[in-house]
ZAMARGU-4260 file (C-alpha; in steps of 0.2 Angstrom, whole numbers, plus 5000, padded with zeros to 4 digits):
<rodrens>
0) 5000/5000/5000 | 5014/5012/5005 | 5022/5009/4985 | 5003/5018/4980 | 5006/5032/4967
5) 4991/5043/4977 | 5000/5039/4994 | 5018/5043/4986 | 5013/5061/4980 | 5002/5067/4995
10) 5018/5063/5004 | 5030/5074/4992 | 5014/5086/4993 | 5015/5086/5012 | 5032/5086/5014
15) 5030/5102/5001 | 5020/5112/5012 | 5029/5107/5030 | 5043/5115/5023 | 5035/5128/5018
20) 5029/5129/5036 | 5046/5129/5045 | 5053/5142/5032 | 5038/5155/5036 | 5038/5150/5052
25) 5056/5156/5054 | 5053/5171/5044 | 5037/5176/5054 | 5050/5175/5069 | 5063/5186/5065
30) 5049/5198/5057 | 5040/5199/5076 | 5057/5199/5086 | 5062/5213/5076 | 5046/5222/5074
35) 5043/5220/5095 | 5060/5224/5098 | 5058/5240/5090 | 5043/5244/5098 | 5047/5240/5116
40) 5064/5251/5111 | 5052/5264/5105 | 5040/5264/5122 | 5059/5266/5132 | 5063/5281/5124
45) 5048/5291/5127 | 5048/5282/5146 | 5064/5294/5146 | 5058/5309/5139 | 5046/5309/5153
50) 5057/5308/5166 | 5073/5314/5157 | 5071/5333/5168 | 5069/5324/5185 | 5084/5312/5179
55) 5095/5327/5175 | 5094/5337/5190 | 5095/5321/5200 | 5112/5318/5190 | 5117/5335/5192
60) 5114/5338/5212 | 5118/5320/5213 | 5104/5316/5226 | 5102/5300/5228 | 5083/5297/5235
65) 5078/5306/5215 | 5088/5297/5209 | 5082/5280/5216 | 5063/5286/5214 | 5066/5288/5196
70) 5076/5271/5194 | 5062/5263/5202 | 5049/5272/5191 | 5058/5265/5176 | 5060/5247/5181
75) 5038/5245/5187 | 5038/5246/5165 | 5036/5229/5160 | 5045/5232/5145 | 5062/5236/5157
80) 5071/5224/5166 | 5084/5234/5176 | 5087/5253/5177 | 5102/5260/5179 | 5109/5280/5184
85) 5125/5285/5186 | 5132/5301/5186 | 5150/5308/5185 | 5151/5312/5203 | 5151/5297/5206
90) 5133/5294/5208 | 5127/5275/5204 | 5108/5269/5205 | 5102/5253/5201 | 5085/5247/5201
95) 5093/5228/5203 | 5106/5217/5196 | 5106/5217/5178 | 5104/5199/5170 | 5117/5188/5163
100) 5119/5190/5145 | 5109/5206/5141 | 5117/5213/5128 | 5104/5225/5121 | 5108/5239/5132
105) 5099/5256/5130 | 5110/5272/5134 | 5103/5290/5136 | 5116/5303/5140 | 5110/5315/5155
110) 5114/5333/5152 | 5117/5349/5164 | 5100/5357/5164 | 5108/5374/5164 | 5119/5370/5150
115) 5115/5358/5138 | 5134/5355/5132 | 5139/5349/5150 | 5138/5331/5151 | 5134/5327/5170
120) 5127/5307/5169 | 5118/5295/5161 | 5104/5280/5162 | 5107/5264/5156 | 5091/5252/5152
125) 5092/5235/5151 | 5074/5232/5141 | 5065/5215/5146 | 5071/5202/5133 | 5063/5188/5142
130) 5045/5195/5141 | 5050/5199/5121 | 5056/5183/5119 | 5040/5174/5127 | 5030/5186/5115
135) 5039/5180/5101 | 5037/5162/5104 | 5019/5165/5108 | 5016/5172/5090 | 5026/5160/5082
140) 5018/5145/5090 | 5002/5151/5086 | 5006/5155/5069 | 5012/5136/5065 | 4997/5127/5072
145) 4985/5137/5059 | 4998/5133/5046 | 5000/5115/5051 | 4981/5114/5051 | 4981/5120/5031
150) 4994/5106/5028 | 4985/5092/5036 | 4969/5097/5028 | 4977/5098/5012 | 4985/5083/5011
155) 4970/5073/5016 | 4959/5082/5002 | 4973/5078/4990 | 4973/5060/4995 | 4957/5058/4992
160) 4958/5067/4975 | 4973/5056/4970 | 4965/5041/4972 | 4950/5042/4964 | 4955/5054/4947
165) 4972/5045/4947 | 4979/5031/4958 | 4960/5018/4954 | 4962/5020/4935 | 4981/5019/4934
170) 4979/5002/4947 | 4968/4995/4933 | 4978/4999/4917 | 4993/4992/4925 | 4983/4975/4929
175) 4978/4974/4912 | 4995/4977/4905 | 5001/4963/4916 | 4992/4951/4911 | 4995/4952/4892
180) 5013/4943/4889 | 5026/4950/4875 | 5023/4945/4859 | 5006/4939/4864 | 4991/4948/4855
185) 4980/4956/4868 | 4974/4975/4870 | 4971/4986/4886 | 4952/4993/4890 | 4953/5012/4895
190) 4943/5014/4911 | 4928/5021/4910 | 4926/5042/4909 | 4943/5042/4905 | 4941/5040/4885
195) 4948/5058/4881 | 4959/5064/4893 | 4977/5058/4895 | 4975/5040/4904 | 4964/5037/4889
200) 4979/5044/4878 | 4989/5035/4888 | 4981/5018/4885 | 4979/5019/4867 | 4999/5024/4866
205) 5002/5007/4875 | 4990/4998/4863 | 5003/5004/4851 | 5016/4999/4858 | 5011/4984/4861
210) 5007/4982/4843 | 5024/4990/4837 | 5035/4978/4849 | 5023/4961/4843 | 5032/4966/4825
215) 5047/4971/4833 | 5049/4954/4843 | 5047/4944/4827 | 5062/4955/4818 | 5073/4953/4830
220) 5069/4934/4830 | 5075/4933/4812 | 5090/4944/4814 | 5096/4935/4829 | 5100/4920/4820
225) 5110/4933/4807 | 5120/4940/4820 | 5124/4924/4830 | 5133/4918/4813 | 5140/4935/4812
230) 5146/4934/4829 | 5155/4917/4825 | 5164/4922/4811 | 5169/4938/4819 | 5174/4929/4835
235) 5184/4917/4826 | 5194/4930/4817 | 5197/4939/4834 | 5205/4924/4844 | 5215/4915/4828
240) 5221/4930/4821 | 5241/4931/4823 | 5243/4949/4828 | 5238/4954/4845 | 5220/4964/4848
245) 5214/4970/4865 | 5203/4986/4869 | 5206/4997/4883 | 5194/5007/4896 | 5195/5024/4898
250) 5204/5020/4912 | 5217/5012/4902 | 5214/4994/4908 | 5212/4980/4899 | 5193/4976/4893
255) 5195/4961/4885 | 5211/4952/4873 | 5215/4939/4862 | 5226/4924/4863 | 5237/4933/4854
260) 5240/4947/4863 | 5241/4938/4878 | 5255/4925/4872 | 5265/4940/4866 | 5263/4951/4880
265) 5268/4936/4895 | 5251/4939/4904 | 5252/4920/4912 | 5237/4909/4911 | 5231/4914/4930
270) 5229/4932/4923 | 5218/4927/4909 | 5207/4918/4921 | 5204/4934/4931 | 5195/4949/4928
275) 5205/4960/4911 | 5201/4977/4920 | 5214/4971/4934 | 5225/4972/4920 | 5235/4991/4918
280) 5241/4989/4901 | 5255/5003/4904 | 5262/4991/4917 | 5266/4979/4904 | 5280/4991/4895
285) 5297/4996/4900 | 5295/5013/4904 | 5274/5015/4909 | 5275/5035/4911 | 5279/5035/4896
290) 5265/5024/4888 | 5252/5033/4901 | 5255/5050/4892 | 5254/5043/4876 | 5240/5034/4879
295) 5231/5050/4886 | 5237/5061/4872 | 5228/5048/4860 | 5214/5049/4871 | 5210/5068/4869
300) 5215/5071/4851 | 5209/5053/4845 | 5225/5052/4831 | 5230/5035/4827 | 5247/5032/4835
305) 5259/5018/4829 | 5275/5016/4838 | 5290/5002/4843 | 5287/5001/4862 | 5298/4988/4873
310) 5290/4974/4886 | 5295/4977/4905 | 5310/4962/4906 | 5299/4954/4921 | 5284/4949/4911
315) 5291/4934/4902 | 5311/4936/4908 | 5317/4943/4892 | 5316/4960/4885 | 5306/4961/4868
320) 5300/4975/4857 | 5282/4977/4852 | 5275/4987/4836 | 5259/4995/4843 | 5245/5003/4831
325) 5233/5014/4844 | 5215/5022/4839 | 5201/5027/4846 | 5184/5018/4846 | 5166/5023/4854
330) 5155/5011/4863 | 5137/5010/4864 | 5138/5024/4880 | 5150/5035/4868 | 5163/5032/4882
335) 5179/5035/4869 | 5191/5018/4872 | 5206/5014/4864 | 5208/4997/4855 | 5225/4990/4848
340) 5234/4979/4838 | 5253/4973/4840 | 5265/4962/4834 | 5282/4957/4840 | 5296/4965/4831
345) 5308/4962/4844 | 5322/4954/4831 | 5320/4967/4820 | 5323/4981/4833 | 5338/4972/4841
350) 5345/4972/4825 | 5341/4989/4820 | 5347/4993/4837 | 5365/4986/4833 | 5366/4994/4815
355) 5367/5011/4824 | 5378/5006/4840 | 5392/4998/4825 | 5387/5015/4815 | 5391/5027/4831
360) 5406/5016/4837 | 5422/5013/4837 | 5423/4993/4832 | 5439/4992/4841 | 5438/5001/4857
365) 5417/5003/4857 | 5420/5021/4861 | 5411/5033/4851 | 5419/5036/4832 | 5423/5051/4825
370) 5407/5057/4818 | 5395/5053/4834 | 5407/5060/4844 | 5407/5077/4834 | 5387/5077/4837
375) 5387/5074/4854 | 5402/5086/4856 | 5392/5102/4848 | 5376/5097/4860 | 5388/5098/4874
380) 5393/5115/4869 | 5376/5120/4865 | 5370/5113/4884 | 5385/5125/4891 | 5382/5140/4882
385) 5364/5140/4888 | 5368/5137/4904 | 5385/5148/4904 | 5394/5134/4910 | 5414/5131/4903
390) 5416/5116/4891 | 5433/5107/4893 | 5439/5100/4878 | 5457/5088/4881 | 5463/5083/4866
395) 5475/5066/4868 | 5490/5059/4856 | 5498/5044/4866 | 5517/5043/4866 | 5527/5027/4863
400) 5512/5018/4852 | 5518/5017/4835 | 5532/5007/4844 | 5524/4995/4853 | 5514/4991/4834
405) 5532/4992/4827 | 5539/4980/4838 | 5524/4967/4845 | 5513/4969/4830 | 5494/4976/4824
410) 5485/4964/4834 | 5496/4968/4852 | 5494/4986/4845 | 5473/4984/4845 | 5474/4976/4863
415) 5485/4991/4871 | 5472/5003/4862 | 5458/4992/4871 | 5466/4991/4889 | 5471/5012/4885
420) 5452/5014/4880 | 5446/5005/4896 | 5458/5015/4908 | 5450/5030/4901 | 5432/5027/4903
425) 5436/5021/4921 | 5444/5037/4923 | 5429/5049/4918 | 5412/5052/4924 | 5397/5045/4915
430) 5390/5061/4909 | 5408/5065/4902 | 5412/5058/4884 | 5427/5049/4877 | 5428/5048/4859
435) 5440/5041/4846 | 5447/5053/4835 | 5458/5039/4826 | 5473/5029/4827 | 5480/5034/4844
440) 5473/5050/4846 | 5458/5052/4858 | 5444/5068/4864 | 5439/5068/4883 | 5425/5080/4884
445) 5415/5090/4899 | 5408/5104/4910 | 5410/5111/4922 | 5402/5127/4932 | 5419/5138/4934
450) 5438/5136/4930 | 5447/5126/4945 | 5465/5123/4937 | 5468/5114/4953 | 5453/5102/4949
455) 5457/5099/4930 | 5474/5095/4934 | 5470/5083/4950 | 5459/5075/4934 | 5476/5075/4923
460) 5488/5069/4934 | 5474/5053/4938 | 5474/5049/4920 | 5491/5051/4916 | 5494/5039/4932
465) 5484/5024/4923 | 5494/5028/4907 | 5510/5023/4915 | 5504/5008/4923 | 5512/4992/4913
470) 5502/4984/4902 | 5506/4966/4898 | 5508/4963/4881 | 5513/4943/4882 | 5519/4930/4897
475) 5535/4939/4897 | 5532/4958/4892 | 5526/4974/4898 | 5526/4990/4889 | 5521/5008/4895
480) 5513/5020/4886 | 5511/5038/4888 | 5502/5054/4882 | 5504/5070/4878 | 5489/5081/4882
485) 5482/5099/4875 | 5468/5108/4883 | 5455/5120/4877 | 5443/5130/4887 | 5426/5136/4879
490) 5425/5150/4880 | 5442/5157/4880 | 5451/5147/4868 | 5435/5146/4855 | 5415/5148/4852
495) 5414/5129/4839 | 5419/5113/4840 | 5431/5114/4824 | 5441/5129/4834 | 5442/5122/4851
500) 5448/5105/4844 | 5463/5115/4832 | 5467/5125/4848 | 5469/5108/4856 | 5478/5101/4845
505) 5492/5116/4846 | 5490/5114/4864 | 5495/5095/4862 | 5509/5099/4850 | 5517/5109/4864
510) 5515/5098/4876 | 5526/5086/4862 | 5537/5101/4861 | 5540/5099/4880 | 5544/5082/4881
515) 5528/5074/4880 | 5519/5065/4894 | 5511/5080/4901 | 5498/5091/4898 | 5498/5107/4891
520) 5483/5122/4889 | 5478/5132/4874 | 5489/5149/4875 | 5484/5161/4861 | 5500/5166/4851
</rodrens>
């Protein structure tokens, strides 16, 4: 009874109207506090233009039984609750103690009755709040039991009307309608004086429907057999194709995969069995940031994206390489998702991989070659004038080589310049470079934030000591091998590459000059 349309809108009715009540039921209130308030303020303030003469001349003689005769006066009001005169001789009348937190105080200023400029007291009135407060309660109770009477009175009348003009004819259209099974011939009977208003609208609306839907239900019978054998063939293509397929959320979690996919990306057979959307897809690569922005980038502008991403190590113990094809697709919400296809390129990329290390190396030493070194050189110059910092540039011919390849041969040559590279980069820091120029000559490379001569040569003097250290060339030989050494400062000794190198190489040549195995800087001639 209590789910009754009828029973459910006399109660949003009533519920209406108490509010109603509450809301001008507080408004009445303040409206009578503040109009009583003002009036008993009013009725005080002519109370003391009555006895504001006597009250002056008591202030001003400072007699105390006027005083006290006008106090009490004051206080038989019913709309005072204490009096108070004071005066500045000290005078100080109260017609009792005034009440705890009576803040609305009233203050009249007593003047000399000779001169009205002369300030000689004044009478403070504490006005009867609790009287104004009982008034205003009063009003207000009053005023909520004739409205709560309206409510009540209304909601029973619009009971009543809802049940007989609405809730009886709806009951029996919705008996009808139950009765009549989908796909079932059948029609409703509009009750009875209802023929051309809206239930009666409404009832032949429904015998349409119920019609349309008949028709409806024996199309969709037909194409449901279609798309079953759509579904099939379209399934069959999704789980035996060769190439991966998934589709995301727009949360970027896995909605649903293919075997493919799954076989390629290492998801284990317990993952399949659970639920695909505990499955973050960006988890399942290397660097995930990196696939997340992606990922969200796609999502806004809704480009296709193709791109080689690799596989985090840990999913299947070996680091593979994925060529991912991203769009974006529209459900039936129009919630925009993101499906994919991939394959594993992971030989290809290694070996594309190894094409450019050979092509940026040194196939000897493995340090970088001439023409990667240059490119990385002039991004090291560009990174230190940006920043303002000094590029160091040491420029390094080893002494003694052509000897040792003169003496032991090509291939004992190849190992010194191997165990020379390796001294080197243990000698360096990881964001310095070391490159081979050629033949015996090599670039170290680095910034620094200001010129410490004391610093770079600590730095010389540690390479040059794991230059002298033997080097065994065979079971009964060791040679040693030196280097000479020229500096150029960016920049002082140059503002390129090509000049800080030449300046260098002078520098190197007089370090040659000197006797070789030492270090000498760029001194402009």
């Amino acid at each position: 009874m209590n789910n009754q349309l009828h029973l459910h809108i006399t109660r949003i009715v009533t519920l209406a109207a108490i509010l109603f009540v509450i809301i001008v039921s507080t408004a009445f209130l303040f409206y009578t506090r503040t109009v009583q308030q003002n009036f008993m303020e009013k009725s005080i303030e002519q109370l003391f233009l009555a006895i504001s003469n006597p009250a002056k001349v008591a202030a001003f003689l400072g007699n105390k039984e006027l005083a006290t005769e006008i106090v009490e006066s004051l206080s038989k009001n019913d709309f005072i609750s204490t009096a108070i005169l004071t005066s500045v001789s000290g005078l100080n009348i109260s017609s009792s103690e005034p009440l705890p937190g009576s803040d609305n105080i009233l203050f009249f200023s007593l003047h000399n009755p000779f001169d009205s400029t002369e300030r000689v007291g004044e009478i403070r009135i504490h006005p009867n709040q609790q009287m104004l407060n009982q008034y205003v309660k009063n009003s207000t109770l009053e005023q909520v039991f004739i409205l709560l009477a309206l409510v009540l009175l209304v909601a029973v009348l619009m009971l009543n009307l809802m049940h007989r003009v609405l809730t009886t004819p709806i009951q029996s259209i919705a008996a009808s309608l139950h009765r009549i099974k989908p796909g079932e011939t059948g029609q409703l009977i509009c009750p009875q004086g209802h023929e051309h208003n809206e239930i009666g609208k409404l009832v032949a609306d429904i015998n349409k429907l119920l019609t349309s839907t008949r028709c409806t239900i024996n199309q969709e019978r037909k194409l449901r057999s279609q798309v079953e054998n759509m579904e099939k063939h379209f399934r069959l293509i999704f789980e035996r194709a060769s190439a991966g397929i998934f589709l995301l959320d727009n949360g970027f979690y896995l909605t649903s995969s293919n075997q493919a996919f799954q076989k390629i990306a290492g998801i284990v057979e317990d993952e399949r069995r659970k639920n695909m959307k505990q499955i973050y897809l960006p988890d399942l690569f290397y660097d995930s940031k990196i696939v997340h922005e992606m990922l969200r980038g796609i999502q806004k502008t809704g480009r296709q994206t193709a791109c080689d991403l690799r596989l985090d190590a840990t999913v299947n113990g070996e680091e593979r390489w994925l060529h991912c094809l991203f769009s974006t697709v529209q459900n039936d919400l129009s919630e925009t998702m993101i499906e994919g296809l991939v394959i594993d390129v992971t030989e290809r990329t290694f070996q594309m991989e190894r094409i450019l290390y050979e092509s940026e190396h040194d196939p000897l030493t493995r340090l970088f070659n001439r023409r990667a070194g240059m490119q990385l050189l002039e991004i090291m110059l560009s990174k230190a004038r940006k920043s303002g910092h000094l590029f160091i540039l040491m420029l390094i011919d080893l002494d003694g080589f052509k000897a040792v390849n003169d003496n032991f041969g090509h291939d004992v040559g190849d190992s010194v310049l191997v165990e020379i590279a390796n001294r080197m980069q243990m000698t360096i820091r990881k964001e310095d470079v070391l490159i081979r120029m050629g033949g015996d000559e090599f670039i170290i490379a680095f910034a620094i934030k200001s010129f410490v001569r004391d610093e770079i040569d600590l730095f010389i003097d540690k390479l040059q000591s794991r230059f002298k250290m033997d080097i065994q060339v065979n079971n009964f030989q060791k040679v040693t091998i030196g280097s000479s050494i020229g500096i150029a400062v960016f920049p002082h000794d140059g503002d390129n590459i090509e000049t800080l190198i030449t300046n260098a190489d002078s520098a190197m040549y007089q370090s040659k000059r000197s006797g070789k195995n030492c270090a000498s800087y760029y001194l402009a001639a």
